[in-house]
C-alpha positions as CSV (number, residue, x, y, z in Angstrom):
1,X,134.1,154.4,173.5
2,X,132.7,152.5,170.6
3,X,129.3,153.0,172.1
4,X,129.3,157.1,171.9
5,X,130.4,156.9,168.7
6,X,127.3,154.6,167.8
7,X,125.3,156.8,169.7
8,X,126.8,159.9,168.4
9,X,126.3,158.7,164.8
10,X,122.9,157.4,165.5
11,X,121.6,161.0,166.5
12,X,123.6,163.0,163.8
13,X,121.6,160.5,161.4
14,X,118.6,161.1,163.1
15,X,119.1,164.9,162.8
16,X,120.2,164.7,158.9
17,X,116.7,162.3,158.6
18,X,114.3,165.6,160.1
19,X,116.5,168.4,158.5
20,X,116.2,166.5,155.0
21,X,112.7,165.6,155.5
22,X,112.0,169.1,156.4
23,X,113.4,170.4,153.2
24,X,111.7,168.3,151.2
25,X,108.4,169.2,152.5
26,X,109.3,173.0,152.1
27,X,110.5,172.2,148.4
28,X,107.1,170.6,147.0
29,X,105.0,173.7,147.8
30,X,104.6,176.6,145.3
31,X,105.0,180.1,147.2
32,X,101.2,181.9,146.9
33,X,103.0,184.5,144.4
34,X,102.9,182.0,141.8
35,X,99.7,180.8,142.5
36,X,96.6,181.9,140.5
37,X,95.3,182.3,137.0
38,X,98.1,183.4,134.2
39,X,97.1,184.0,130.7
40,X,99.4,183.6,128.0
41,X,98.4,184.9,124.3
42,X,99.2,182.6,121.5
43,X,98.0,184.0,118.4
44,X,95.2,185.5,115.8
45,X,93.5,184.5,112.7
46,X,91.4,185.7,110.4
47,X,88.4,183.8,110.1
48,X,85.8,185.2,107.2
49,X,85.0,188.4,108.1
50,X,86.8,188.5,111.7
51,X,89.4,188.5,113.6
52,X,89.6,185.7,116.3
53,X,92.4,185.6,119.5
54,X,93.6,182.9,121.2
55,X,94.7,182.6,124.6
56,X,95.9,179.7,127.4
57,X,94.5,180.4,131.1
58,X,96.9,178.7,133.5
59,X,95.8,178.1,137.1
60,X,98.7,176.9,139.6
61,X,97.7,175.9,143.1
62,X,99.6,174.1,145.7
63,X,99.0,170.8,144.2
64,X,97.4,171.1,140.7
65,X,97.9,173.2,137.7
66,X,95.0,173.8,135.4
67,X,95.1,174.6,131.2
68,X,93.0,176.2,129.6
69,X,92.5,176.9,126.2
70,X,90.0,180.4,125.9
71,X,89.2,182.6,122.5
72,X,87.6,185.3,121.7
73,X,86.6,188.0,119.1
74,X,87.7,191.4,121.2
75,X,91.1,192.5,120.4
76,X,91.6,193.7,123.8
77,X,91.0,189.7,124.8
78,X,87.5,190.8,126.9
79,X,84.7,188.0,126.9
80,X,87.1,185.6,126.9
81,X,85.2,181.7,125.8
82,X,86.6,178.7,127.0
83,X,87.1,176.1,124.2
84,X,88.5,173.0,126.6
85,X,91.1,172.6,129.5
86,X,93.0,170.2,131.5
87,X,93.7,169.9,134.7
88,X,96.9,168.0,136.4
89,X,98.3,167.1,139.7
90,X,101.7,168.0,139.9
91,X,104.6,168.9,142.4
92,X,107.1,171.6,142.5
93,X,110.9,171.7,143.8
94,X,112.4,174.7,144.6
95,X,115.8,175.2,143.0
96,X,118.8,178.4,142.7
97,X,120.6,179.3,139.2
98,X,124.6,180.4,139.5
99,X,122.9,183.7,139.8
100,X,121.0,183.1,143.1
101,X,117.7,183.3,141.1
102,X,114.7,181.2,142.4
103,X,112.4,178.9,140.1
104,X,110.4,176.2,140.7
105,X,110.5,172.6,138.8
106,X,107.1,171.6,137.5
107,X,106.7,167.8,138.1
108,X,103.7,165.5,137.1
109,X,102.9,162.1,135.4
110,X,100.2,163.0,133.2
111,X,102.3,166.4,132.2
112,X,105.7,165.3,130.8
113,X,106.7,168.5,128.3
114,X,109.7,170.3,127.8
115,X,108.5,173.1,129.5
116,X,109.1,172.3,133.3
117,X,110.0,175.2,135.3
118,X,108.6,178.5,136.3
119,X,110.0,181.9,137.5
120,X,108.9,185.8,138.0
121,X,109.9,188.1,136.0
122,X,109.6,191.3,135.0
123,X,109.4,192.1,131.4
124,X,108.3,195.1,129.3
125,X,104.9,195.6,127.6
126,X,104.1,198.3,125.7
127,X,107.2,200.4,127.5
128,X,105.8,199.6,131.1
129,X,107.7,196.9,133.5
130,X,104.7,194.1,133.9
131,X,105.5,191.4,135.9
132,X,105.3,187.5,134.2
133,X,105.3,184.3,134.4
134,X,108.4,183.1,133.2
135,X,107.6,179.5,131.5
136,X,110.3,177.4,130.5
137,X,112.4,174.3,129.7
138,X,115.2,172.8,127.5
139,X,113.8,174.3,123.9
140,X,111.2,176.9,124.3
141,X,110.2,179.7,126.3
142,X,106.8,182.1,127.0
143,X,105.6,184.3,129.3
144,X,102.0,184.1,131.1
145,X,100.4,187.3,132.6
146,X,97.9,187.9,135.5
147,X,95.2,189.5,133.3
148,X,95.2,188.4,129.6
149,X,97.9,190.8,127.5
150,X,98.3,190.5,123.7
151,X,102.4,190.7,123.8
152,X,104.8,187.8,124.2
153,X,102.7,185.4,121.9
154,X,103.3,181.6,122.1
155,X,102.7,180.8,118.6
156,X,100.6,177.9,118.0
157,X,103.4,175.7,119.1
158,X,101.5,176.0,121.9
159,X,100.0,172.6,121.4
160,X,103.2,171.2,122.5
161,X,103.2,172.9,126.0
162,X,99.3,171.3,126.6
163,X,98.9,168.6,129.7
164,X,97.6,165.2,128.8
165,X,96.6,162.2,130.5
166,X,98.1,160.0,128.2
């Protein structure tokens, strides 16, 4: 009797072992929806006789997430420039709100920030449903677009959401 039950236990461990290790596989990949470029807008100033714009370009694959920090002239946000960027390996984990609402936990040891998990949306720009990137964490919040939109700005607190390797 005593040796069923070991053997019995031994397979439903085994079982729990591949179903666990299959879920965690499952869990560290980002679905290809959120994957891409996102542009977020953070903000305008005046400098001398024009206007300059200032946007973050954000590039998610299955293993590495990309920052980059872009401005231009255009107030349409055309002819983007890139200033400097970062790029960072990170991982992802899969998780539910009490609302049955899927995000995704942004993990990486060069990019330790406040702002750690990412969501779709849908959000209203200029009185049409656009869907977002929802970016967000503990204190702050924005919202990251798939072609560069001057609504939902950052603020130049922005500085605080960048990736280092420090």
């Amino acid at each position: 009797m005593k040796i069923k039950q070991a053997l019995l236990l031994g397979i439903a461990g085994l079982v729990a072992t591949i179903f666990t290790g299959s879920l965690t596989a499952q869990a560290h990949s980002l679905p290809k929806s959120y994957r891409g470029d996102w542009y977020g807008y953070v903000s305008s100033e005046k400098l001398g006789h024009k206007k300059t714009y200032y946007a973050i370009k954000l590039r998610f694959t299955s293993k590495r997430m990309d920052y980059n920090f872009l401005q231009t002239t255009q107030a349409n946000l055309s002819r983007l420039e890139w200033q400097w960027g970062e790029k960072s390996l990170v991982s992802y984990q899969r998780r539910t709100n009490k609302h049955h609402q899927t995000y995704y936990v942004l993990s990486s040891q060069a990019y330790q920030d406040d702002l750690d998990r990412l969501q779709l949306r849908t959000v209203k720009v200029a009185g049409k449903k656009t869907p977002a990137l929802h970016w967000w964490g503990d204190a702050d919040s924005v919202y990251a677009f798939r072609q560069p939109l001057r609504a939902y700005a950052w603020g130049w607190d922005f500085e605080d959401y960048i990736p280092t390797d420090e």
